[in-house]
N, CA, C and O atoms as CSV, one atom per row, in Angstrom:
chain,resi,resn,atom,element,x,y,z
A,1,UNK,N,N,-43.091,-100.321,129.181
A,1,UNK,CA,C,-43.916,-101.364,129.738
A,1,UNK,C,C,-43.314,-101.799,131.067
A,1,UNK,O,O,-42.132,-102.081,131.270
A,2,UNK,N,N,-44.411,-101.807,132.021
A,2,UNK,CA,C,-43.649,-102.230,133.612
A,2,UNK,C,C,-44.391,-103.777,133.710
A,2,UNK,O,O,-45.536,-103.959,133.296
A,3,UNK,N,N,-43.767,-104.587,134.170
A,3,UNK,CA,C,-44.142,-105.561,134.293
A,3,UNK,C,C,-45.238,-105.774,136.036
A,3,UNK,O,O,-44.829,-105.274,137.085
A,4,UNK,N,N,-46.024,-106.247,135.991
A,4,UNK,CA,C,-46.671,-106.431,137.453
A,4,UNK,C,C,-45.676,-106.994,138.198
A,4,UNK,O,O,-45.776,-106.537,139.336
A,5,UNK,N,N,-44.711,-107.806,138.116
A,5,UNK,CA,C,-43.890,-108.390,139.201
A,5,UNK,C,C,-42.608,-107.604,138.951
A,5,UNK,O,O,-42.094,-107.826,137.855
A,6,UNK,N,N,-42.034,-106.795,139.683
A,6,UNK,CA,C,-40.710,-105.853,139.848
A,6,UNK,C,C,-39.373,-107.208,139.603
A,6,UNK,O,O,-38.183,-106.937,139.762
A,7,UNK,N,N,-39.700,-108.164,139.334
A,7,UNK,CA,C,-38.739,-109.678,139.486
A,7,UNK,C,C,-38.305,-109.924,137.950
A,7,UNK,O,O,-37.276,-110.417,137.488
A,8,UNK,N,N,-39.507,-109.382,137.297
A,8,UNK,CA,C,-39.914,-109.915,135.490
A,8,UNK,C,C,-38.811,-108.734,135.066
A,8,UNK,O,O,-38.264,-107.815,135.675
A,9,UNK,N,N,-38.779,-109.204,133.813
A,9,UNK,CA,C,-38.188,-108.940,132.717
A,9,UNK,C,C,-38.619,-109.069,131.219
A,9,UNK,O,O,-39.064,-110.157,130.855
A,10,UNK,N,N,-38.526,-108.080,130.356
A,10,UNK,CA,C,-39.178,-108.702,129.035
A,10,UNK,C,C,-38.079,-108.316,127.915
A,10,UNK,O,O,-37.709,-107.173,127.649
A,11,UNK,N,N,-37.686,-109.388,127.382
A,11,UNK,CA,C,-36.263,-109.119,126.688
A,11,UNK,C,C,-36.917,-109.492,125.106
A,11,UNK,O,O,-37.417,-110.602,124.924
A,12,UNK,N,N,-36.868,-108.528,124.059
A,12,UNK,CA,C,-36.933,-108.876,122.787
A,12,UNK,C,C,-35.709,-109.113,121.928
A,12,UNK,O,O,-34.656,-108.578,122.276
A,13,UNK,N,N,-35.739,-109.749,121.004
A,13,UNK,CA,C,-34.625,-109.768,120.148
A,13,UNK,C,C,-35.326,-109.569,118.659
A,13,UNK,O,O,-36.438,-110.032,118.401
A,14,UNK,N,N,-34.613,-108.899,117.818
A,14,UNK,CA,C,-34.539,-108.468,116.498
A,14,UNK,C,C,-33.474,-109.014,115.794
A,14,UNK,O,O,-32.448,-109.380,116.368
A,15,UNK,N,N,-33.676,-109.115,114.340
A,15,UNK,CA,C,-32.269,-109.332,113.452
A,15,UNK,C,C,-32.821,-108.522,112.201
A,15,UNK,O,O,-34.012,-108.556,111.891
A,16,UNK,N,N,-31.980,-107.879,111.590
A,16,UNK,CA,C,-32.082,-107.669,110.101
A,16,UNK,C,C,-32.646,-108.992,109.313
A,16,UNK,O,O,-32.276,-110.162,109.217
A,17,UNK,N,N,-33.797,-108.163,108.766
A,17,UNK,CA,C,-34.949,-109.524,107.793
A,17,UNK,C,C,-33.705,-110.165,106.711
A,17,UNK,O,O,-32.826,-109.318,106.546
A,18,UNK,N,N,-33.518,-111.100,106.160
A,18,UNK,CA,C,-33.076,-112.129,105.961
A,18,UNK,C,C,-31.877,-111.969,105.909
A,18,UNK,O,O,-31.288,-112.173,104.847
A,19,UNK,N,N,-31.044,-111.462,107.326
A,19,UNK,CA,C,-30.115,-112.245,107.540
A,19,UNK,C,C,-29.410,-113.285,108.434
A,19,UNK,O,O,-30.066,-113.300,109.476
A,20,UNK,N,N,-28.211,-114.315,108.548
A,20,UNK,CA,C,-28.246,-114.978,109.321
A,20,UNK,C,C,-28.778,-115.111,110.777
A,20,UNK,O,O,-29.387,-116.042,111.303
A,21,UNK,N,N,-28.413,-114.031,111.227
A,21,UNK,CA,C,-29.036,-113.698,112.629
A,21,UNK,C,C,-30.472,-113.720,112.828
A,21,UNK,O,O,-31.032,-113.916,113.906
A,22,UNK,N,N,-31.074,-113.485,111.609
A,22,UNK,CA,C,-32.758,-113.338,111.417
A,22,UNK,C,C,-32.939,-114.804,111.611
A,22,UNK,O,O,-33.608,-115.255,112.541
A,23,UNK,N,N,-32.176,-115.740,110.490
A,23,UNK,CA,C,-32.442,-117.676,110.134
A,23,UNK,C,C,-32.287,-117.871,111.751
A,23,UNK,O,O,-33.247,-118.423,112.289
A,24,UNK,N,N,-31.232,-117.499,112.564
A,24,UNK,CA,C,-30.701,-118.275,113.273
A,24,UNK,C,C,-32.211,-118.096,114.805
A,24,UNK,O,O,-32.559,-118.840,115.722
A,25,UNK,N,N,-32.587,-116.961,114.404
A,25,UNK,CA,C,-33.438,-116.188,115.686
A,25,UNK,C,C,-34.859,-117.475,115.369
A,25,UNK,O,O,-35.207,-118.265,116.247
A,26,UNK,N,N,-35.632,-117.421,113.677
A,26,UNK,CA,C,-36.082,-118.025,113.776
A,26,UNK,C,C,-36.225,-119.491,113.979
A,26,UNK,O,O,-37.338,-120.015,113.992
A,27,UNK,N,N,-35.107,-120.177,114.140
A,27,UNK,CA,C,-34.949,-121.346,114.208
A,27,UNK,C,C,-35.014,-121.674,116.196
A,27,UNK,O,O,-35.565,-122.636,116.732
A,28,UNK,N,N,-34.333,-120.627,116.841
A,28,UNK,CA,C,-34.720,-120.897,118.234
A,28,UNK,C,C,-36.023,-120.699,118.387
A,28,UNK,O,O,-36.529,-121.547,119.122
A,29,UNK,N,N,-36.935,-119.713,117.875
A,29,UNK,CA,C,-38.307,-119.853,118.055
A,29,UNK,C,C,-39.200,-121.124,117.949
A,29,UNK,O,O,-39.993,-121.646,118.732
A,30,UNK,N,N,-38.719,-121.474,116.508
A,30,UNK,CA,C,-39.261,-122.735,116.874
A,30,UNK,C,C,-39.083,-124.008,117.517
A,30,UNK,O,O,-39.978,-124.837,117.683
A,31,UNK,N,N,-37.928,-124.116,117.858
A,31,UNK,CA,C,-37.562,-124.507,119.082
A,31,UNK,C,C,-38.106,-124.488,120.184
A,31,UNK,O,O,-38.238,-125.586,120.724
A,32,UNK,N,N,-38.641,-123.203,120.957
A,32,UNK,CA,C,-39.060,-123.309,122.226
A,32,UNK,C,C,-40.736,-123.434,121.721
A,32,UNK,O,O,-41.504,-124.115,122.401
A,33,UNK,N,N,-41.222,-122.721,120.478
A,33,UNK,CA,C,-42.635,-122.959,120.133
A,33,UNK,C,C,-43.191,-124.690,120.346
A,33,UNK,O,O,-44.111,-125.287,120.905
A,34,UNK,N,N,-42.200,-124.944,119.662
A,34,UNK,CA,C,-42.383,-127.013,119.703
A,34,UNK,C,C,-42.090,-127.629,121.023
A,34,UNK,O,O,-42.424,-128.771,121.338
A,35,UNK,N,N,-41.420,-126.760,121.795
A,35,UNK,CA,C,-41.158,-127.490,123.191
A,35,UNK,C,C,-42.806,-127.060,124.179
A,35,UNK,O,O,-43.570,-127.769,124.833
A,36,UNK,N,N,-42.799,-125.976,123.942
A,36,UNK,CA,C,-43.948,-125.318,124.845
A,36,UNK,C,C,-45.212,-126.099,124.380
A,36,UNK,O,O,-46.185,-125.728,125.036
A,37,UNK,N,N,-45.629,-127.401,123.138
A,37,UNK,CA,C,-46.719,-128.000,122.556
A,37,UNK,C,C,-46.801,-129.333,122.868
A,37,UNK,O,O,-47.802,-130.039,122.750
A,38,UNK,N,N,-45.161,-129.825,123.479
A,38,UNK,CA,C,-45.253,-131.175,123.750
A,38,UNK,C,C,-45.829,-131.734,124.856
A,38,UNK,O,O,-45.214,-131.726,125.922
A,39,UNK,N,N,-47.483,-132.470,124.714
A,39,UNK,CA,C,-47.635,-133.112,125.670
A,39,UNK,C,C,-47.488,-133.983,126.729
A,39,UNK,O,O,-48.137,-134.339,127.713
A,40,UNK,N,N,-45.973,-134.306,125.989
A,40,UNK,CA,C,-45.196,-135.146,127.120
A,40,UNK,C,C,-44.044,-134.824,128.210
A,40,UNK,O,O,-43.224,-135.483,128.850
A,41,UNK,N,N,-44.449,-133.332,128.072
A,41,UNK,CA,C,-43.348,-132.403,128.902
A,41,UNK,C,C,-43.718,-131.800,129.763
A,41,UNK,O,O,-44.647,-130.999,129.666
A,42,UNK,N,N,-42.865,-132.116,131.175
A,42,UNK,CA,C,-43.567,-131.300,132.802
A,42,UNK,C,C,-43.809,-130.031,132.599
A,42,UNK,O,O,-43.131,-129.541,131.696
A,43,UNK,N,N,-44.748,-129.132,133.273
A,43,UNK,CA,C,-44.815,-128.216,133.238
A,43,UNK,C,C,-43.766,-127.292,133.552
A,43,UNK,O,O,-42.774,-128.021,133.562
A,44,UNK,N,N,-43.401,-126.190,133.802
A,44,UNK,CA,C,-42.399,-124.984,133.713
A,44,UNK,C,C,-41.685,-125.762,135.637
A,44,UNK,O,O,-40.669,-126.287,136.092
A,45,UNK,N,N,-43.258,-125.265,136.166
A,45,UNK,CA,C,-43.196,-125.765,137.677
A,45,UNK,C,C,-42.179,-127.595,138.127
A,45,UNK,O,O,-41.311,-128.075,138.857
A,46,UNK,N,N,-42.817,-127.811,137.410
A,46,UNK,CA,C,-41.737,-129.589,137.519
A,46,UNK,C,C,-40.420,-129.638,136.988
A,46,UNK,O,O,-39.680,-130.567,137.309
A,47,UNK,N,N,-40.093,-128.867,136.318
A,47,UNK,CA,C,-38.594,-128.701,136.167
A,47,UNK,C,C,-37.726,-128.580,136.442
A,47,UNK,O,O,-36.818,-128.532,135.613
């Protein structure tokens, strides 16, 4: 996969299904999932 901007990057991460590294991966997800929903937070740009 090439990204349209030569600047981008697309970084995945994996863990073995239930182990720590798996808990720990899903717990940053939801992390940035709940940050990216809060309506009281500047956009990417205002930061």
């Amino acid at each position: 996969m090439r990204p349209a901007d030569a600047e981008q990057e697309f970084v995945s991460y994996h863990a073995e299904p239930g182990s720590t590294s798996a808990e720990s991966l899903r717990l940053l997800a939801s992390w940035a999932a709940s940050e990216a929903v809060r309506p009281d937070s500047p956009s990417p740009v205002e930061r």
